[in-house]
C-alpha positions as CSV (number, residue, x, y, z in Angstrom):
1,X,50.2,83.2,7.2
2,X,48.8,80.1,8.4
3,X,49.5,78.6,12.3
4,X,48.7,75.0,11.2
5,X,52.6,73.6,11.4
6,X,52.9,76.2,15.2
7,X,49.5,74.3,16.4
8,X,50.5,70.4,15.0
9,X,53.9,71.3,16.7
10,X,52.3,72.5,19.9
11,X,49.6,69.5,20.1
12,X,52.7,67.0,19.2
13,X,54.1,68.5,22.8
14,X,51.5,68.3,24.7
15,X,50.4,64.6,23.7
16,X,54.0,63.4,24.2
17,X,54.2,65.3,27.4
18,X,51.2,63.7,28.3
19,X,52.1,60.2,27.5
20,X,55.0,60.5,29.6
21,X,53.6,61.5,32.6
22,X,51.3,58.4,32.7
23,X,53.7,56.3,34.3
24,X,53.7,58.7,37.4
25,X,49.8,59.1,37.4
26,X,49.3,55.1,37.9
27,X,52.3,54.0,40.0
28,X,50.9,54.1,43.6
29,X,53.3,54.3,46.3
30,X,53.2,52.2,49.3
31,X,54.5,53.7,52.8
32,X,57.6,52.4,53.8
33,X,58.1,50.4,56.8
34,X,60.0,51.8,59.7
35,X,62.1,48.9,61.6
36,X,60.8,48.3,65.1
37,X,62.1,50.7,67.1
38,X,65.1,49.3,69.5
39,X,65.5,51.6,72.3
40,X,64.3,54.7,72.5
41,X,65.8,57.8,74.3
42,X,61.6,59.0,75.2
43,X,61.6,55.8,77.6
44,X,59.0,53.4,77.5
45,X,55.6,53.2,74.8
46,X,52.2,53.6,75.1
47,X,50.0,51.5,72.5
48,X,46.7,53.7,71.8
49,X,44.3,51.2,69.4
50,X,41.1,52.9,68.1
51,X,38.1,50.2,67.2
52,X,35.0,51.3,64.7
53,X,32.7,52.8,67.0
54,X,34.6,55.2,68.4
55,X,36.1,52.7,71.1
56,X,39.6,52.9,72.2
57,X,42.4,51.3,73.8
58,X,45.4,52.5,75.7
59,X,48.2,49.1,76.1
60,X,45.4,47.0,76.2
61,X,42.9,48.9,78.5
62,X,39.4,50.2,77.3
63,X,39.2,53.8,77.7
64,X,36.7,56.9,76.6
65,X,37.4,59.5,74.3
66,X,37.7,62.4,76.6
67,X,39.6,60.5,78.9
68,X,42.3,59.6,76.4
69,X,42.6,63.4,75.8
70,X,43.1,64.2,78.9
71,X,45.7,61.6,79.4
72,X,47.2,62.7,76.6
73,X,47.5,66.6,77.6
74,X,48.7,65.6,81.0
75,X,51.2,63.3,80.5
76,X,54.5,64.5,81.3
77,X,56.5,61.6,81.0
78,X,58.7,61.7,77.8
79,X,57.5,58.3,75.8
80,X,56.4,57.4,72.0
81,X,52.6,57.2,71.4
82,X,52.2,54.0,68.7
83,X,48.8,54.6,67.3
84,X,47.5,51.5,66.0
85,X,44.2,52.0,64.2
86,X,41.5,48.7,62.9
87,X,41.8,47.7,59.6
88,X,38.2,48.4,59.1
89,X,38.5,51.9,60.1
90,X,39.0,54.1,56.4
91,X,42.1,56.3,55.5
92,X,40.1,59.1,56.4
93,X,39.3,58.3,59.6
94,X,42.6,57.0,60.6
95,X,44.5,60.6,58.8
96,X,41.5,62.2,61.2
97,X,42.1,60.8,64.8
98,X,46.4,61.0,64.1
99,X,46.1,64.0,63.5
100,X,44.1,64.4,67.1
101,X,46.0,62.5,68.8
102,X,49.3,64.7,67.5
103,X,47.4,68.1,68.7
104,X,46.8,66.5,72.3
105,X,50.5,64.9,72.6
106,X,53.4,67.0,73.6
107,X,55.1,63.4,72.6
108,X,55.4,62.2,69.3
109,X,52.7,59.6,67.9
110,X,53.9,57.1,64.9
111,X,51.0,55.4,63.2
112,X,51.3,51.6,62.9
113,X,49.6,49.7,60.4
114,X,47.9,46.4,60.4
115,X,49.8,44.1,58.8
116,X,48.3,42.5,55.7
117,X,45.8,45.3,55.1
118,X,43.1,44.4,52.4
119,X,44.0,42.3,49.6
């Protein structure tokens, strides 16, 4: 008995299988948008900005490392934390200092994207 029609068959699957799922493979998706948040019931916002070097910015005001961390542990006040990294800063860093900045905050922390990015 021969398994030549069984393997033709099985390789026939697989390629079409294969072809189909192309269209997933190379479509990139793009994080949606959230609308500007109105009024929120945590009160006011802080802005934190991060800068390449390690610099950072709390609504405007320079501020170290260690002293944004222990801001951010010791704030009681209910309020949004907008994290607004530098468009020169990669995906990695910024996925590495959200994620800090979420295991310091009792308060939530959105991330907020340049606008434009790079073209």
């Amino acid at each position: 008995m021969t398994y030549a029609v069984p393997s033709l068959v099985a390789l026939t699957l697989l390629v079409c299988g294969a072809v189909a799922s192309l269209p997933l493979l190379v479509t990139r998706t793009v994080p949606k948008s959230q609308p500007p948040l109105a009024a929120s019931p945590l009160g006011s916002h802080h802005w934190i900005v991060e800068a390449p070097g390690d610099r950072w910015f709390v609504d405007g005001d320079p501020i170290s490392r260690l002293d944004l961390a222990n801001r951010l542990r010791l704030d009681g006040e209910q309020r949004l934390q907008h994290f607004l990294p530098s468009a020169s800063l990669s995906m990695g860093e910024v996925k590495r200092s959200l994620q800090w900045l979420r295991s310091l905050s009792p308060n939530p922390v959105l991330l907020n994207l340049p606008e434009g990015g790079p073209s």
